[in-house]
C-alpha positions in Angstrom: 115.0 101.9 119.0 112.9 101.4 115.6 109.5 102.1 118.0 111.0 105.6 119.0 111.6 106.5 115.6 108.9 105.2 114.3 105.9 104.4 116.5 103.5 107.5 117.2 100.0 108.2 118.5 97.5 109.6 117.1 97.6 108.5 113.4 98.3 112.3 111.3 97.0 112.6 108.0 99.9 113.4 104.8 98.0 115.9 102.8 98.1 117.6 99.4 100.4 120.7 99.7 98.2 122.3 96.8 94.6 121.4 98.2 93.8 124.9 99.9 92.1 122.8 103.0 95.5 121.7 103.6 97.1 125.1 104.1 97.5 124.9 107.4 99.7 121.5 107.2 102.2 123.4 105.0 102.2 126.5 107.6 103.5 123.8 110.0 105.7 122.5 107.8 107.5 125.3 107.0 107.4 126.6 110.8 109.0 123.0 111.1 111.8 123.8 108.7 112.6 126.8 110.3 113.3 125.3 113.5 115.4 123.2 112.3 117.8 125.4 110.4 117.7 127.6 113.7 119.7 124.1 115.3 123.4 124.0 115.7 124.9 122.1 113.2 126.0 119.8 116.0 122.9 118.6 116.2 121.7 115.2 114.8 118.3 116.9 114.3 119.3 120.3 112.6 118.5 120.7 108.8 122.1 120.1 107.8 122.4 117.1 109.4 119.3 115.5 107.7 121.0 116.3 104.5 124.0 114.4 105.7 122.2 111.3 106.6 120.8 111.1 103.0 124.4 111.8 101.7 126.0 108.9 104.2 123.0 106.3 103.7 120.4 106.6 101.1 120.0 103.8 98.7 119.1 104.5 95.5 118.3 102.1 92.1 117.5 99.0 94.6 114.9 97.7 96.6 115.7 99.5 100.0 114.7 102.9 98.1 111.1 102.9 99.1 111.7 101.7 102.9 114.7 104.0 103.8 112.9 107.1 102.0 110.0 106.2 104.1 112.2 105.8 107.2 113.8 109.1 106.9 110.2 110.8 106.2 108.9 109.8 109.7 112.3 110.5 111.0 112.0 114.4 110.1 108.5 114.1 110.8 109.0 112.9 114.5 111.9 115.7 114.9 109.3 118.7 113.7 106.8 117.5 115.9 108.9 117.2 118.6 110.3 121.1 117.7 106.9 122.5 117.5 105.6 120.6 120.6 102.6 119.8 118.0 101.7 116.0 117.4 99.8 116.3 114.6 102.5 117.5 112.6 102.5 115.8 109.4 104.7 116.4 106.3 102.2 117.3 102.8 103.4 116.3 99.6 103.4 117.5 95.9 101.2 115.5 93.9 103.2 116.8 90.4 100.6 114.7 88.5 98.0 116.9 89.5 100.0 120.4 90.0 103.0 120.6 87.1 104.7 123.5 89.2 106.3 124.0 92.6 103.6 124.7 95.5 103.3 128.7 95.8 104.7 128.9 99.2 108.0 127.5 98.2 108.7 130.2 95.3 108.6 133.2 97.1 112.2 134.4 98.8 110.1 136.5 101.6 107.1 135.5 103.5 105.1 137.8 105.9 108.6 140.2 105.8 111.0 137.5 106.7 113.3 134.7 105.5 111.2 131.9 103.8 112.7 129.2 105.1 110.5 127.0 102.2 112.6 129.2 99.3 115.7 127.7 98.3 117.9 129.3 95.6 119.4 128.2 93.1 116.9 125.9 91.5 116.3 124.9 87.5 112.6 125.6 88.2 111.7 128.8 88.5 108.3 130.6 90.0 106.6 130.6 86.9 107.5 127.4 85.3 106.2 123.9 85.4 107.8 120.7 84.8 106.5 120.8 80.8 108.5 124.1 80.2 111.8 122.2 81.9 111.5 118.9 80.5 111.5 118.9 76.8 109.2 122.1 76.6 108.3 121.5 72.9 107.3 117.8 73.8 104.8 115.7 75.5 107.7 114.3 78.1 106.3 115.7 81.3 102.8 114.2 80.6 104.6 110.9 79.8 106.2 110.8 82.9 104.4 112.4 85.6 100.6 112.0 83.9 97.8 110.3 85.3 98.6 107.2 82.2 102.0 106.7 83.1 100.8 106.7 87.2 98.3 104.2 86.3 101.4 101.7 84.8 103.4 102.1 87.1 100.8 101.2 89.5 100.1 98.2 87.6 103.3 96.5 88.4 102.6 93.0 90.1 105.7 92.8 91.9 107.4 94.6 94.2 110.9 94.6 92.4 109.3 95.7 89.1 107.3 98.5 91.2 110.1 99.7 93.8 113.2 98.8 92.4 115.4 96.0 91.6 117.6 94.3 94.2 121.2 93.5 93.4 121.4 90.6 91.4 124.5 89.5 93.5 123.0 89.7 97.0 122.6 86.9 99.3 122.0 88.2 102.8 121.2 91.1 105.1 124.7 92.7 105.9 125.0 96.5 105.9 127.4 96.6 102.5 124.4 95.8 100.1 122.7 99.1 101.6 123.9 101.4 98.9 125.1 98.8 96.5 123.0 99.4 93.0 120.8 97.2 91.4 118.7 98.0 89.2 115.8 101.3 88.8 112.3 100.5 88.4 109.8 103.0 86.4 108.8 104.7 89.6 112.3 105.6 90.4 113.9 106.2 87.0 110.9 107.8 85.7 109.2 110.9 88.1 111.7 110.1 91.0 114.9 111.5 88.9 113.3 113.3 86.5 111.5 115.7 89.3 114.9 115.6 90.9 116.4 117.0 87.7 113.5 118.9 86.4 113.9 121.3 89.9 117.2 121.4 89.7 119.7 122.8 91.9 120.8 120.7 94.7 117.7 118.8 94.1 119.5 117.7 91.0 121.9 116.3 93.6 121.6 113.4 95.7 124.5 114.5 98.1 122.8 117.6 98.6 119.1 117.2 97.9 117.1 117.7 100.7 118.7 120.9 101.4 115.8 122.2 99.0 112.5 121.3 101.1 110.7 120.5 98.7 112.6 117.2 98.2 110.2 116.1 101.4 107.2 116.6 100.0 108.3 114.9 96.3 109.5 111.6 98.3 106.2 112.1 100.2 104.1 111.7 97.0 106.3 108.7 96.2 105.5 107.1 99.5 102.0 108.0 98.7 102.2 105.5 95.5 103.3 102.9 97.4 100.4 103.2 99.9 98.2 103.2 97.2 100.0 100.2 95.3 99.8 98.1 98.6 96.1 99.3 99.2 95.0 98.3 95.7 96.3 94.5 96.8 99.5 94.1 95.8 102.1 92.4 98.8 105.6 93.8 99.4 108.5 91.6 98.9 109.0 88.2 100.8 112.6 87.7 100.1 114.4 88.2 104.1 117.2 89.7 101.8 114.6 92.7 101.9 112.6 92.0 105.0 114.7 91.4 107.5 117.5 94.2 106.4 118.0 96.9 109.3 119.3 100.3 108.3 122.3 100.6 111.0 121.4 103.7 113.3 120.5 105.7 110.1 118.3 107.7 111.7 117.7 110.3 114.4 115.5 110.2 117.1 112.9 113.2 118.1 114.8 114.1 121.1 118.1 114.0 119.3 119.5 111.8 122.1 120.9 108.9 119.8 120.4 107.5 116.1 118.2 104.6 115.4 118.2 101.1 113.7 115.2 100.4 111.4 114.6 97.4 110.2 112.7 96.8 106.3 109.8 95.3 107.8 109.4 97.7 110.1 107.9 99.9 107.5 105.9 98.5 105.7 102.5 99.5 107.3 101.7 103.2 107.6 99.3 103.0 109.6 101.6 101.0 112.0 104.2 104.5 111.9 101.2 106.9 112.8 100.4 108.1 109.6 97.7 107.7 107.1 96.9 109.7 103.7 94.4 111.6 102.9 93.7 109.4 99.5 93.9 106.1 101.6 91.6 107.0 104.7 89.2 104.0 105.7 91.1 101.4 102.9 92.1 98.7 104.3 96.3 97.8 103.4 95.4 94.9 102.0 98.7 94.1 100.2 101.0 95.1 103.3 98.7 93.8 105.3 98.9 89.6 103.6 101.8 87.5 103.3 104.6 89.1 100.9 105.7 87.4 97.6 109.0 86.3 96.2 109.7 88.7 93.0 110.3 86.1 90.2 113.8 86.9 88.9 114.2 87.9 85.3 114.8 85.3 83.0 116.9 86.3 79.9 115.6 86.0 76.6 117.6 88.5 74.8 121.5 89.7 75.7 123.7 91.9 73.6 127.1 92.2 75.6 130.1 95.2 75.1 133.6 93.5 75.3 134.3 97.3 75.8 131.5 99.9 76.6 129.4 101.3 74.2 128.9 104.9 73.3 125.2 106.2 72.1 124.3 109.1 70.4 122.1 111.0 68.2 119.6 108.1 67.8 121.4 104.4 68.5 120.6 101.3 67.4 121.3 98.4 69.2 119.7 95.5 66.9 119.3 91.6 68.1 118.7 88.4 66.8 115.4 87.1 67.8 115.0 83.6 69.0 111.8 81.4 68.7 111.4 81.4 72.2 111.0 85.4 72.8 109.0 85.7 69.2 106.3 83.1 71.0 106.9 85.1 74.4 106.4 88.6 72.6 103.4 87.2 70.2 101.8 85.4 73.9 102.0 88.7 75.6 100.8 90.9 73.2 97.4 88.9 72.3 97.0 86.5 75.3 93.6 88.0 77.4 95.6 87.1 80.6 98.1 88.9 81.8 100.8 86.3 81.9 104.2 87.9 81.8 106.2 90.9 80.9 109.2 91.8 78.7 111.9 94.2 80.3 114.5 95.4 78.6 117.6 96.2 81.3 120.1 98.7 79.8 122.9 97.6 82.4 126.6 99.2 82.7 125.7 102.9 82.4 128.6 105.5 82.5 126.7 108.8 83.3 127.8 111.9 81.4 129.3 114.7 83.0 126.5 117.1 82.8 123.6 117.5 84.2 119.9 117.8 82.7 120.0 114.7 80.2 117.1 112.2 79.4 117.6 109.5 77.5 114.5 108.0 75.3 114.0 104.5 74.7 112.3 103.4 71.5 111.8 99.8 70.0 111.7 98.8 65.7 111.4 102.7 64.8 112.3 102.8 61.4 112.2 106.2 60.9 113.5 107.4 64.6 115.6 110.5 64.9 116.5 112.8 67.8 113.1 114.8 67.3 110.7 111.7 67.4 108.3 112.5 70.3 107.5 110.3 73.1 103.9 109.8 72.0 105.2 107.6 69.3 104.1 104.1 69.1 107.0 103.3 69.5 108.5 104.8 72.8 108.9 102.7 75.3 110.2 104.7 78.5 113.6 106.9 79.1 115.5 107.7 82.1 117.9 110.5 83.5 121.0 110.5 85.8 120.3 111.5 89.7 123.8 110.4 90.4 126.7 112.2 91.5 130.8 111.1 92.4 129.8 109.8 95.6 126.6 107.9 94.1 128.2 106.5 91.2 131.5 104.8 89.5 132.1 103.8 85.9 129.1 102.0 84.4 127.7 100.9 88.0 124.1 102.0 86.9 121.1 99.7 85.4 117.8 100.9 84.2 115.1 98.3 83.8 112.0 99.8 80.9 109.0 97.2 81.1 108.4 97.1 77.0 105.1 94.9 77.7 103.1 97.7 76.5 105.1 98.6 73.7 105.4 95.5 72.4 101.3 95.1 72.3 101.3 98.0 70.0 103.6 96.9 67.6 102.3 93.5 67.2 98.9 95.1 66.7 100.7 96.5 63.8 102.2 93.6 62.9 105.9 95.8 63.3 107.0 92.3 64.9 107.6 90.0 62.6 110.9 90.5 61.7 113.7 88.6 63.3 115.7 92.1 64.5 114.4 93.2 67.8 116.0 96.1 67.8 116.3 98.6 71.1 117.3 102.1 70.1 118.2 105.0 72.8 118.2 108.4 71.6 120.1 111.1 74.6 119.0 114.3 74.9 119.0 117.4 77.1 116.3 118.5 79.0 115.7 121.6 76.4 115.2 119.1 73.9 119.0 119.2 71.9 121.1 116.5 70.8 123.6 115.4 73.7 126.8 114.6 72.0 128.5 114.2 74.7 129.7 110.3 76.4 127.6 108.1 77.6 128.1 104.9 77.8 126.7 101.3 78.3 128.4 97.9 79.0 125.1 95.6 78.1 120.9 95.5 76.7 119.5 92.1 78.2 116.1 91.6 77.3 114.4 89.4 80.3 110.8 87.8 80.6 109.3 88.5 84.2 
């Protein structure tokens, strides 16, 4: 069953959606979408359905989020092609690094005098804004997240856990349950994963609803993108059968919409082995996918502050801890040793979500003089995250964000802003218009880990 989802001849090439030369592969696209919203419902294959399979299966803030998306990419990929009776048919992706708004051809409600079915309404993001004017418009938080530095650290991630997500710490073999059961979100998730979820708005905002809007397609697209580039530039995918040998339980549809398919982890690694290729990564060889893969070392914890009951932040919280000997060596080795040797993570575990929608939440480390308004191109930020949960994603403090502070830390020490024995982690919530949040949101734990 996984070949007839996923096998296909000949290899198709995943363009830019923004590079004119790649026009034409978004004319297909959207043709493509059409002809699936013109389906009966009924149909496994039909645009509603697709939602519904994200609703019912997708993982999200674990380890299966970069094989499943990838799954349910070729998926909808083999269903247009099979629609349009046109092989080549290949999905483009938005590359928000390089183009801060939505791709022209999705803003307009009418195209050529009819329905455009790549229009959906509703959306934060309007035609003439970009993802600076809906993130923190009077700060530097979209280049932060989605710019070319913050691509290049996230790429520089030497394992897979710390690049695609963390598994759940309690998980100890392959059946179906640990699917959707969180563990813990890496940068590439947390960081231009949710916040271009909630930066569009809408049902993108959504997880239950999301790929109603099409464009959600072409964002997971440019995530997969990353990872073939990650696994390109050398770096092997995770060893552990946990990951390897998982199969997604007839998740997926096949092109003829006869019957859904199982797909196993391993099974998707390679894209050149699914029939596709992109256009940034024609003629590199996938080295990393391509060698044996790598345990992910587990945290080890240097640092853990506890909540016998949840704590609530607000305007600017501190959450101070003792240093030990052990993680002032660690922090003083990794900030002036010319090896890379290992990182420091801080994971803010036991989240409770607010209610609303649209909130960030800034990370900062031994900032003195930190308030609401302190930008993100402080010396001292060290990452933030948003909520791309809903009900049926999330219960009461079931989410974990993991912020590498490796870099951080290497600035501060350079300013010698590390030699006290407080190591304090501060998180300051805001909305995406850049006001204080006072509403709840809680967090049951900060462990500070060596990786």
């Amino acid at each position: 069953m996984a070949a007839q989802v996923l096998g296909r001849s000949p290899l198709k090439v995943r363009r830019s959606a923004t590079d004119p030369s790649a026009a034409d592969a978004v004319e297909m696209y959207r043709e493509a979408v059409r002809a699936m919203k013109a389906l009966p419902d009924s149909d496994i294959r039909s645009w509603g359905s697709l939602s519904r399979i994200h609703r019912d299966f997708c993982p999200h803030h674990n380890w299966y989020f970069l094989p499943w998306h990838r799954a349910y990419l070729v998926a909808l990929e083999s269903i247009g092609a099979e629609l349009l009776g046109e092989p080549d048919f290949a999905v483009p992706y938005w590359d928000w690094t390089s183009y801060r708004q939505l791709p022209p051809q999705f803003v307009q409600e009418q195209h050529q005098g009819v329905e455009n079915p790549l229009f959906h309404s509703g959306r934060r993001m309007g035609p003439n804004d970009t993802l600076t004017t809906v993130l923190m418009p009077f700060g530097v938080d979209a280049e932060q997240i989605f710019g070319q530095g913050n691509i290049d650290d996230i790429l520089s991630a030497d394992t897979f856990q710390l690049f695609g997500s963390f598994k759940n710490a309690g998980q100890n073999d392959t059946d179906p349950s640990w699917q959707r059961r969180r563990g813990t979100g890496a940068k590439l998730e947390r960081e231009p994963h949710d916040y271009a979820h909630g930066g569009v708005g809408g049902d993108m905002g959504n997880p239950s609803v999301s790929p109603n809007d099409p464009i959600f397609y072409l964002h997971h697209c440019n995530l997969d993108r990353l990872w073939d580039f990650w696994n390109k530039a050398g770096n092997p995918n995770e060893a552990d059968v946990n990951w390897r040998d998982f199969v997604f339980v007839q998740n997926f549809p096949l092109a003829d919409g006869s019957a859904s398919a199982d797909v196993t982890v391993s099974d998707t690694e390679v894209p050149e082995n699914l029939g596709f290729v992109y256009d940034t990564g024609l003629g590199v060889v996938n080295i990393g996918a391509a060698s044996q893969n790598v345990l992910s070392p587990q945290p080890r914890t240097l640092l853990q502050q506890t909540f016998a009951q949840q704590a609530s932040i607000a305007a600017a919280t501190d959450f101070p801890q003792l240093a030990t000997e052990e993680f002032m060596a660690l922090s003083q080795e990794v900030a002036f040793s010319q090896e890379r040797t290992q990182r420091i993570v801080a994971f803010v575990n036991g989240v409770t979500p607010p209610d609303e929608l649209g909130i960030g939440v800034r990370v900062f480390l031994n900032c003195p003089y930190l308030t609401p308004v302190t930008p993100v191109d402080d010396p001292h930020y060290a990452g933030s995250f948003t909520f791309f949960v809903d009900s049926e994603h999330s219960s009461h403090g079931d989410l974990s964000f993991a912020i590498d502070l490796t870099n951080t830390i290497r600035r501060l020490a350079l300013e010698n802003e590390l030699d006290s024995d407080q190591f304090n982690v501060q998180l300051v919530p805001l909305t995406y218009d850049g006001q204080v949040y006072d509403g709840a949101i809680e967090i049951g734990e900060i462990e500070i880990a060596a990786i």
